[in-house]
VOGU-3710 file (C-alpha; in Angstrom, 3 decimals, decimal comma):
1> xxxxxxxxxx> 10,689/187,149/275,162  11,533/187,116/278,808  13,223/183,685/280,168  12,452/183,334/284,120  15,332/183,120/285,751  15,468/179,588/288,357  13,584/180,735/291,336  15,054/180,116/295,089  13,046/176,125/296,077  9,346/177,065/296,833
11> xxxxxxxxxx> 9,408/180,833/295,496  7,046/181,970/292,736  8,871/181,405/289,885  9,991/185,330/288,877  7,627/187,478/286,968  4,767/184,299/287,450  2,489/186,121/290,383  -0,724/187,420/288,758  -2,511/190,012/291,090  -4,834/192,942/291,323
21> xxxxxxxxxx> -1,747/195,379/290,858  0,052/193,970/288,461  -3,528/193,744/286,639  -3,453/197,425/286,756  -0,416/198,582/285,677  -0,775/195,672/282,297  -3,992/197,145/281,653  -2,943/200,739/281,166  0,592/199,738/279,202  -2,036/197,541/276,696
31> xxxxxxxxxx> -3,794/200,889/275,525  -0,504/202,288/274,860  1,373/199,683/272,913  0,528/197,515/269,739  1,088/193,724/270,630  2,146/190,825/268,468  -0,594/188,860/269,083  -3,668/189,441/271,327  -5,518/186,257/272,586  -9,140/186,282/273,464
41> xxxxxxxxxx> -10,392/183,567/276,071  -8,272/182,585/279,000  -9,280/178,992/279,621  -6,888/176,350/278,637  -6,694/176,660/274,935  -6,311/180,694/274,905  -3,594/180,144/278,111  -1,814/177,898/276,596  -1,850/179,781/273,305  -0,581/183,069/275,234
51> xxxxxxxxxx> 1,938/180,447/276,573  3,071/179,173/273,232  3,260/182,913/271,728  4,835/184,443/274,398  7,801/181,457/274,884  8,670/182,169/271,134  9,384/185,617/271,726  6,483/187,246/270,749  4,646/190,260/272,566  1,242/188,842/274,189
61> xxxxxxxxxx> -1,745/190,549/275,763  -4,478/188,121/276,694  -7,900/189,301/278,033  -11,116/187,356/279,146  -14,197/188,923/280,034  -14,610/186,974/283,491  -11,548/184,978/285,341  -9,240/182,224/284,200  -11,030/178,787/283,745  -13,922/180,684/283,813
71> xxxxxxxxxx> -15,997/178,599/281,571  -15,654/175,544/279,935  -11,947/174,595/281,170  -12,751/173,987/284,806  -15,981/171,321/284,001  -14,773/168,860/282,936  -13,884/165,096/283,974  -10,479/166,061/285,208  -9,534/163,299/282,790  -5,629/163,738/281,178
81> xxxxxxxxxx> -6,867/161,156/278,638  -5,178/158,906/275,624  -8,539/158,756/273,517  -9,492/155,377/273,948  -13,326/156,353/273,169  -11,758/158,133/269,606  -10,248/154,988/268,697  -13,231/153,151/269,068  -14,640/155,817/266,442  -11,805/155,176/264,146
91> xxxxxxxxxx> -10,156/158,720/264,817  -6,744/157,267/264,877  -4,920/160,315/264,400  -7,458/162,089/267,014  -6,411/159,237/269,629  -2,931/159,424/269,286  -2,735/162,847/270,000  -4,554/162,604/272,652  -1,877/160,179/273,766  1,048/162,441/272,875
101> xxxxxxxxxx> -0,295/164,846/275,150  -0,943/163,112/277,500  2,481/161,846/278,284  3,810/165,140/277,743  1,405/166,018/280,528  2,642/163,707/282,430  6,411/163,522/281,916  7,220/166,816/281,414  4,887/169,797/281,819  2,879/169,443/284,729
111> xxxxxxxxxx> 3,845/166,016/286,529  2,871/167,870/289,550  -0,843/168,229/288,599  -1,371/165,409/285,997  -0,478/161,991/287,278  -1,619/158,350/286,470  -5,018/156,726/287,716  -6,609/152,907/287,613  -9,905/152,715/286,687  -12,330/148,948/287,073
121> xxxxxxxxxx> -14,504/148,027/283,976  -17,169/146,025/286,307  -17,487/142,940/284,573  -21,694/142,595/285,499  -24,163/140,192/284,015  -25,248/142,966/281,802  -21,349/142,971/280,488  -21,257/139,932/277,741  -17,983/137,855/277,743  -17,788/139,062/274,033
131> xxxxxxxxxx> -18,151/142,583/275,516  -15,456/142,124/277,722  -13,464/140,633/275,164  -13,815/143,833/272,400  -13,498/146,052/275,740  -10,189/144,693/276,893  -8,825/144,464/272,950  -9,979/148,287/273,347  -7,630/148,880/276,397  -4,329/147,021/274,716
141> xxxxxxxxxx> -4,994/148,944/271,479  -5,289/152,103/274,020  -1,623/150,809/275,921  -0,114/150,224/272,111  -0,635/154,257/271,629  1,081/154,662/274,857  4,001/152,769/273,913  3,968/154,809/270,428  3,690/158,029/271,958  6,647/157,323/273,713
151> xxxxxxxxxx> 4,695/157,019/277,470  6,465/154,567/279,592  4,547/151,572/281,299  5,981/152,479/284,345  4,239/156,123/283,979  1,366/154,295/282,948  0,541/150,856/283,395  -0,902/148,745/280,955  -4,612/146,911/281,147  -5,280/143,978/283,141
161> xxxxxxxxxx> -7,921/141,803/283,996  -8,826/141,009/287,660  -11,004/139,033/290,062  -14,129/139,540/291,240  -12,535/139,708/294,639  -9,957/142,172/293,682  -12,729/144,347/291,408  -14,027/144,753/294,615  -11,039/145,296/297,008  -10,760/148,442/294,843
171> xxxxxxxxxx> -13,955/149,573/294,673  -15,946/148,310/297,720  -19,219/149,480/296,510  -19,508/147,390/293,623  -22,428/144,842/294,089  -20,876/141,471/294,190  -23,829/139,215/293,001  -23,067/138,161/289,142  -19,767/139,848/289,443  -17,195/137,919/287,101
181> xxxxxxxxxx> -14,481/140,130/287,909  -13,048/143,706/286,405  -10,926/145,132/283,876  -8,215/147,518/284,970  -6,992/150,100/283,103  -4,993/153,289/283,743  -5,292/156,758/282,364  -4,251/160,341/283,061  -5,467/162,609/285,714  -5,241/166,177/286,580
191> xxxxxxxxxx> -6,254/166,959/290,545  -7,731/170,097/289,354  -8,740/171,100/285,564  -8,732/174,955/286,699  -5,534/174,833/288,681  -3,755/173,672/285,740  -5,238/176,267/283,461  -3,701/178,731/286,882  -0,365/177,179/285,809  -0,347/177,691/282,512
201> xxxxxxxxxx> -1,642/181,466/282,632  1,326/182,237/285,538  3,717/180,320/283,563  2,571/182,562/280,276  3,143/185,537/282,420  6,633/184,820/283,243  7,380/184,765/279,895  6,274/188,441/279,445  2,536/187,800/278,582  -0,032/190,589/280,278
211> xxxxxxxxxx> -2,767/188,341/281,728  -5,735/189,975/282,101  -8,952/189,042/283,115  -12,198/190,968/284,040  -11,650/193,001/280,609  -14,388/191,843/278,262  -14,042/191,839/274,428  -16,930/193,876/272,724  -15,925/193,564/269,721  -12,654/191,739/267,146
221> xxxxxxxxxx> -10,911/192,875/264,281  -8,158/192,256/262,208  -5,722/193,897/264,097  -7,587/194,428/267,546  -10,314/194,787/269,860  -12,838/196,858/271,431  -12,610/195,939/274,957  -14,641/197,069/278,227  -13,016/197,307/281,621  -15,524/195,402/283,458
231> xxxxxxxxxx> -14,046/196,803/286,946  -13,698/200,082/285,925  -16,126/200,138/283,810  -14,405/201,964/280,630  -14,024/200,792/277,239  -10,805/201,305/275,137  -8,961/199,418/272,082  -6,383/197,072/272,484  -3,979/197,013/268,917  -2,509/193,928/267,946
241> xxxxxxxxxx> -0,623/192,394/264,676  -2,688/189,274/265,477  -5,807/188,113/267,083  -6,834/184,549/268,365  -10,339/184,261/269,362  -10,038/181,238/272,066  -13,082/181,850/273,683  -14,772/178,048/272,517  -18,643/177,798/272,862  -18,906/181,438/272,353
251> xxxxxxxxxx> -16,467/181,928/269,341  -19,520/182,631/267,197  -20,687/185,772/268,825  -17,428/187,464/268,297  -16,794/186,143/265,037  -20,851/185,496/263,300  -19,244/183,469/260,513  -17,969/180,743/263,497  -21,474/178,500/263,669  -21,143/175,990/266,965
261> xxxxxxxxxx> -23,311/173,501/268,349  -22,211/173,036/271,770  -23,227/169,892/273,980  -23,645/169,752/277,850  -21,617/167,558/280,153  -22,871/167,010/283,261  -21,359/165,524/286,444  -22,571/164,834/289,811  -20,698/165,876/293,330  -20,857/163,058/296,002
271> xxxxxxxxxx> -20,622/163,603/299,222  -17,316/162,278/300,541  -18,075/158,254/301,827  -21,027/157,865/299,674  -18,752/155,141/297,023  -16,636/153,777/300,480  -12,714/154,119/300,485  -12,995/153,855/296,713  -9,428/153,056/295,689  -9,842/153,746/291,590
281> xxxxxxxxxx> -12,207/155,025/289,438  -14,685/153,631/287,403  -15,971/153,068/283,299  -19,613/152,157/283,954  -20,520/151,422/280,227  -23,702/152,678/279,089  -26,297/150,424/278,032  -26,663/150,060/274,493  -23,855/152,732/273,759  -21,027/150,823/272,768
291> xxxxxxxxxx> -17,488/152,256/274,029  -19,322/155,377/275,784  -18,890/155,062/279,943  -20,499/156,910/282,693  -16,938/157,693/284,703  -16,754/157,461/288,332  -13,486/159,718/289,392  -12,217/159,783/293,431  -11,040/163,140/294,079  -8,734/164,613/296,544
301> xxxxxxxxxx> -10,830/165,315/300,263  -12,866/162,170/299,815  -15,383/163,680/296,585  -16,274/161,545/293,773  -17,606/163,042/290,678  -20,001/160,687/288,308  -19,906/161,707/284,796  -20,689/162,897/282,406  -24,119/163,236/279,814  -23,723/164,200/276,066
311> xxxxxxxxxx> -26,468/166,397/275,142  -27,296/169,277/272,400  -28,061/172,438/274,048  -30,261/175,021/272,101  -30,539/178,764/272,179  -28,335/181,230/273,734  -25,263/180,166/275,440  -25,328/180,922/279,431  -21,983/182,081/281,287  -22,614/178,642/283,551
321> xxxxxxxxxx> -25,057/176,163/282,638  -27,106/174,471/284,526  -27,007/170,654/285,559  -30,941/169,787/284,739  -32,346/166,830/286,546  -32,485/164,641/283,921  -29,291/164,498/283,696  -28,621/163,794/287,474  -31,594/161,151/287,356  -29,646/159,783/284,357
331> xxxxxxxxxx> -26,250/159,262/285,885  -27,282/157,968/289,032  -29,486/155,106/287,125  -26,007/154,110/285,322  -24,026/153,864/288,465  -26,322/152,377/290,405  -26,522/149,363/288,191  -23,194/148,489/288,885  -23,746/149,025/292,874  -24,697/146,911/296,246
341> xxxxxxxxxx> -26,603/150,019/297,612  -27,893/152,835/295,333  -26,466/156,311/295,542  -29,802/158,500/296,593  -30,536/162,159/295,367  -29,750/163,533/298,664  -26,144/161,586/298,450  -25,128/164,298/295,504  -23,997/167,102/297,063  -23,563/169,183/293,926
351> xxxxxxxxxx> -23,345/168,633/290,367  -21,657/171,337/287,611  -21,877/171,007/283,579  -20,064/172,187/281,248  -20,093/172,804/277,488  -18,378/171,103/274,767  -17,108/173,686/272,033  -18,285/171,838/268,812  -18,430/173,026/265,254  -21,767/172,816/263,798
361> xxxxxxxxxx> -22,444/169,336/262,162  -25,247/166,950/261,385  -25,580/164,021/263,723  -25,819/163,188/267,347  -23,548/165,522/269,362  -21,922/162,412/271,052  -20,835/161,244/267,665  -18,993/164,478/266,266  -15,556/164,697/266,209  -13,850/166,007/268,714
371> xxxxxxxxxx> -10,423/167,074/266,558  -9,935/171,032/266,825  -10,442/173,539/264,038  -8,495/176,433/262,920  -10,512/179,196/260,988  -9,476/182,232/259,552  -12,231/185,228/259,291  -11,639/187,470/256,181  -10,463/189,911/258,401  -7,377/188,017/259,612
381> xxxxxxxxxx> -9,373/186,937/263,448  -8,176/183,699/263,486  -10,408/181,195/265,938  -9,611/178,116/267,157  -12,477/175,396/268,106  -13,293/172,047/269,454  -10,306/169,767/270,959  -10,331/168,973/274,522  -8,629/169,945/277,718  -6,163/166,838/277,135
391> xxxxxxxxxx> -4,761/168,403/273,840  -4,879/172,423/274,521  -1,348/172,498/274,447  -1,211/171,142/270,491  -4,320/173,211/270,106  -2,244/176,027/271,183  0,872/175,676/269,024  -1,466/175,015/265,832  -2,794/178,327/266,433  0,368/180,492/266,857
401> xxxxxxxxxx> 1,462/178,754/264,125  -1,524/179,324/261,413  -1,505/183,429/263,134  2,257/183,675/262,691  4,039/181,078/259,896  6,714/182,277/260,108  7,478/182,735/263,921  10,166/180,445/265,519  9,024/176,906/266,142  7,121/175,934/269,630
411> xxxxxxxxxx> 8,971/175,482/272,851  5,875/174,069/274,755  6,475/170,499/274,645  9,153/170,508/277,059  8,670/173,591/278,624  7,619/173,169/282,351  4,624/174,477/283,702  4,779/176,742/287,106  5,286/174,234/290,166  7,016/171,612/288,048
421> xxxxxxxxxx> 10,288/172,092/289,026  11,839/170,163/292,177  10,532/170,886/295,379  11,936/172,181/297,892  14,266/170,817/300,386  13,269/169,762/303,753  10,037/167,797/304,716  6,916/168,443/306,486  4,759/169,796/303,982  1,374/167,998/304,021
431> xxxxxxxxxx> 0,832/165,744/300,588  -2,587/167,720/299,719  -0,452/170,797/298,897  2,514/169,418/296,939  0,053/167,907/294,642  -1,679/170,985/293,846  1,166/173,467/294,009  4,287/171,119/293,516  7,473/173,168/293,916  5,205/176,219/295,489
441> xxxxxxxxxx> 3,752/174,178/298,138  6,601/174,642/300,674  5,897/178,898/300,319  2,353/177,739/300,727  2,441/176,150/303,990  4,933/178,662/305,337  2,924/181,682/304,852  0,567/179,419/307,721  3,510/178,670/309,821  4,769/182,133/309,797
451> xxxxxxxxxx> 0,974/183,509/310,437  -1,269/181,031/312,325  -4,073/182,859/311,697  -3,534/181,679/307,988  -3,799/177,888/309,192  -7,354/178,350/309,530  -8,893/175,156/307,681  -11,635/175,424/305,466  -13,687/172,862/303,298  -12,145/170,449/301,369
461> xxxxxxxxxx> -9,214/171,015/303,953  -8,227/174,078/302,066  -6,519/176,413/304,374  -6,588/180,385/304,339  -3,004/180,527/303,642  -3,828/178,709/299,970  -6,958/181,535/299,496  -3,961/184,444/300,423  -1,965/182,826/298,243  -4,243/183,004/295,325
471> xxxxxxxxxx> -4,877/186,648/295,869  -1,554/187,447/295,870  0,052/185,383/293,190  -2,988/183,561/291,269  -4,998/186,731/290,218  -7,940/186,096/292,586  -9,968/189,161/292,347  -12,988/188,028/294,397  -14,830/185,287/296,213  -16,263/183,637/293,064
481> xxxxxxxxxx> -12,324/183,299/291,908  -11,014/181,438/294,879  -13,928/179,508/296,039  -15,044/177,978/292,274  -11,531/178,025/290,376  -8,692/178,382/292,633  -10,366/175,951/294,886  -13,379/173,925/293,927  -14,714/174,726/297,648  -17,736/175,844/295,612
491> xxxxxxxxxx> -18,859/173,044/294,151  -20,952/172,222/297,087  -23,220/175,183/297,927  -23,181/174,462/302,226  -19,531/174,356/301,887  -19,084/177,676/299,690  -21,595/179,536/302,029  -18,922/178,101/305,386  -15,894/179,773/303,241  -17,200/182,809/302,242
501> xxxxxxxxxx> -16,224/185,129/305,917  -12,792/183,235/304,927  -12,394/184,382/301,176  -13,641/187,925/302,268  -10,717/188,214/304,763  -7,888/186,755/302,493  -9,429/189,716/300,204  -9,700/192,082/302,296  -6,756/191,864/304,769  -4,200/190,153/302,510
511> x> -3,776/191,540/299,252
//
């Protein structure tokens, strides 16, 4: 295992930068060596898992075929969650992980990137008082697994409910007529689902692990993998004592005896203005769906994503699904029942889904658990399934731990993520980069000050410095990786089509 030394305030934390050469010179020492543990997948689950082996002293090589957060990682709800909607279900034990996790998200992993956000349960005409009632007992059962997982009230307030006039002083959009007030509740957030999966990834690679993405896994065994090159275009085999298969809603077509039945979240992109200075989010409950919400989530730049649908997808399993538009047409009817002027189409200035990883079972997809599985082929591949983004860490250790019994316990819980530590010293670095890069975001701004040209801004207020700064320390190999993942420039086409002259240079001139 390799410890990173303390890096100098704002420096890449030693041995963290991921890049095209370092990419190359990994890639030829994993045909040459035999590795502990190789991990297929590199969203959060098969980071964090390279992550967990790697801090525990073990030798890691972990490969995806495309980029990191590549598939289902970077979809989802940007949620940090304590699994209110479990408990509802009855999946105690489910829901207090979820809270565990959460705090450790929040306390002591990544308190740069997850932090706490209120969210207003609109109390309409079409809410009940005995609604409200079970609702609001919903929220203090939710704040009692705080408390027991240890989550301080001051991290994370505890439910309350509020005027009509205060319902709306938070959220000006809500229609006032019939309004009885709100219920206010707060919950984790991360500012970016794939920048956290970044972090964990660079923080795995300080700790030794070769990163490697682009290389596609034909084929698993036992004790290895066929695996393609897809830059260079050649296949070789990469040995290993033990391999993870993390690669979710496709687990099955590396391992046949995996059977999933993944489900599609959707969620709409709103043009910034379209909710008003919108100062939380929103659970808009869905009619006739007990403790299931459409969520209505500000983001950073003035955004607001509207999520998210819950349906069973059929036949083969794309590389990025499609948001249909019945499930647009679906999520603006919720939202606009709660609203003084209706969101139109032309208001939704993207949308993305994303697929759940579920295990095959019978019933609705909205109803199956959502509690990860560990399964062992007879070959030794061991996969891990289901979970959520809120509990990859746990999902991570479980893994390790079922590949290797006997290897030294997990470090994870307290182990920082890259850009945790303090920040560093002196001011004027702008808000909108300390909460994405934390301790980094002081080299961030200064490659800009040092090179104006770098100030450039882009969409979203990203500037080229961050899209050089990706290439050279994130593993950005292209435009797709630092306008859809290291930035989520991409989510609206007009603005990805502005960047792309921008990502080409930071490629082409700053490597």
């Amino acid at each position: 295992m390799q410890t990173p030394a303390p890096p100098s305030p704002g420096d890449p934390v030693p041995g963290s930068s991921l890049n095209a050469a370092r990419r190359a010179r990994e890639l030829a020492e994993a045909r040459e060596t035999v590795v502990d543990v190789l991990v297929v997948g590199l969203g959060a689950t098969g980071a964090g898992a390279a992550l967990d082996a790697a801090s525990r002293g073990l030798s890691v090589v972990a490969v995806d075929a495309h980029d990191l957060a590549f598939g289902t990682s970077r979809w989802s709800s940007k949620m940090i969650h304590g699994g209110l909607r479990y408990l509802a279900k009855g999946q105690v034990g489910v829901a207090r992980e979820s809270a565990v996790e959460r705090g450790i998200l929040l306390r002591h992993t990544a308190p740069h990137l997850v932090t706490a956000q209120p969210y207003v349960l609109p109390l309409t005409p079409e809410v009940s008082r005995g609604q409200a009632g079970l609702m609001m007992a919903g929220y203090r059962l939710g704040d009692l697994l705080r408390a027991s997982a240890g989550t301080p009230r001051a991290t994370l307030p505890g439910p309350t409910r509020v005027p009509a006039s205060r319902a709306r002083a938070l959220v000006p959009a809500l229609r006032g007529h019939g309004l009885r007030g709100g219920l206010v509740s707060f919950d984790g957030r991360v500012v970016d689902d794939a920048r956290l999966v970044v972090a964990i990834a660079r923080t795995a690679a300080a700790h030794g692990a070769r990163v490697l993405t682009r290389c596609r896994a034909l084929s698993l065994s036992g004790d290895g993998a066929e695996v393609r090159d897809e830059l260079g275009g050649d296949t070789f085999t990469i040995r290993a004592r033990r391999v993870v298969n993390a690669t979710g809603v496709w687990a099955g077509e590396l391992v046949p005896s995996v059977s999933m039945r993944p489900s599609r979240g959707t969620h709409l992109v709103l043009r910034p203005g379209a909710l008003g200075d919108q100062r939380a989010g929103m659970h808009v409950p869905i009619p006739g769906e007990g403790a299931r919400f459409v969520l209505v989530l500000p983001q950073p730049g003035g955004r607001v994503y509207v999520g998210l649908t819950d349906e069973p997808v059929e036949g083969p399993i794309p590389d990025v699904p499609e948001a249909p538009e019945g499930d647009i047409a679906f999520l603006l009817e919720v939202l606009n029942s709660v609203l003084e002027t209706p969101v139109a189409r032309a208001d939704v200035a993207g949308a993305y889904a994303g697929l759940r990883p579920l295990l095959n079972a019978e019933g609705r997809t909205a109803d199956l658990s959502r509690r990860h599985a560990i399964l062992t082929a007879p070959d030794g591949v061991v996969t891990i399934v289901g979970g959520k983004l809120t509990t990859y860490r746990r999902m991570a250790e479980d893994v390790v731990d079922a590949a290797f019994p006997g290897a030294p316990r997990s470090r994870t819980a307290r182990l920082p993520l890259v850009g945790a530590g303090p920040p560093a010293p002196g001011g004027g670095v702008p808000g909108r980069l300390t909460e994405r890069y934390g301790s980094e975001a002081a080299a961030v701004y200064d490659l800009a000050r040092r090179d104006p040209r770098l100030a450039e801004v882009l969409p979203l207020g990203v500037t080229l410095a961050e899209l050089v700064w990706a290439v050279r320390h994130e593993g950005a190999l292209d435009a797709g990786d630092l306008l859809d993942r290291r930035t989520r420039i991409g989510l609206v086409p007009e603005d990805r089509e502005a960047a792309l002259p921008a990502a080409g240079r930071a490629l082409r001139d700053h490597a």
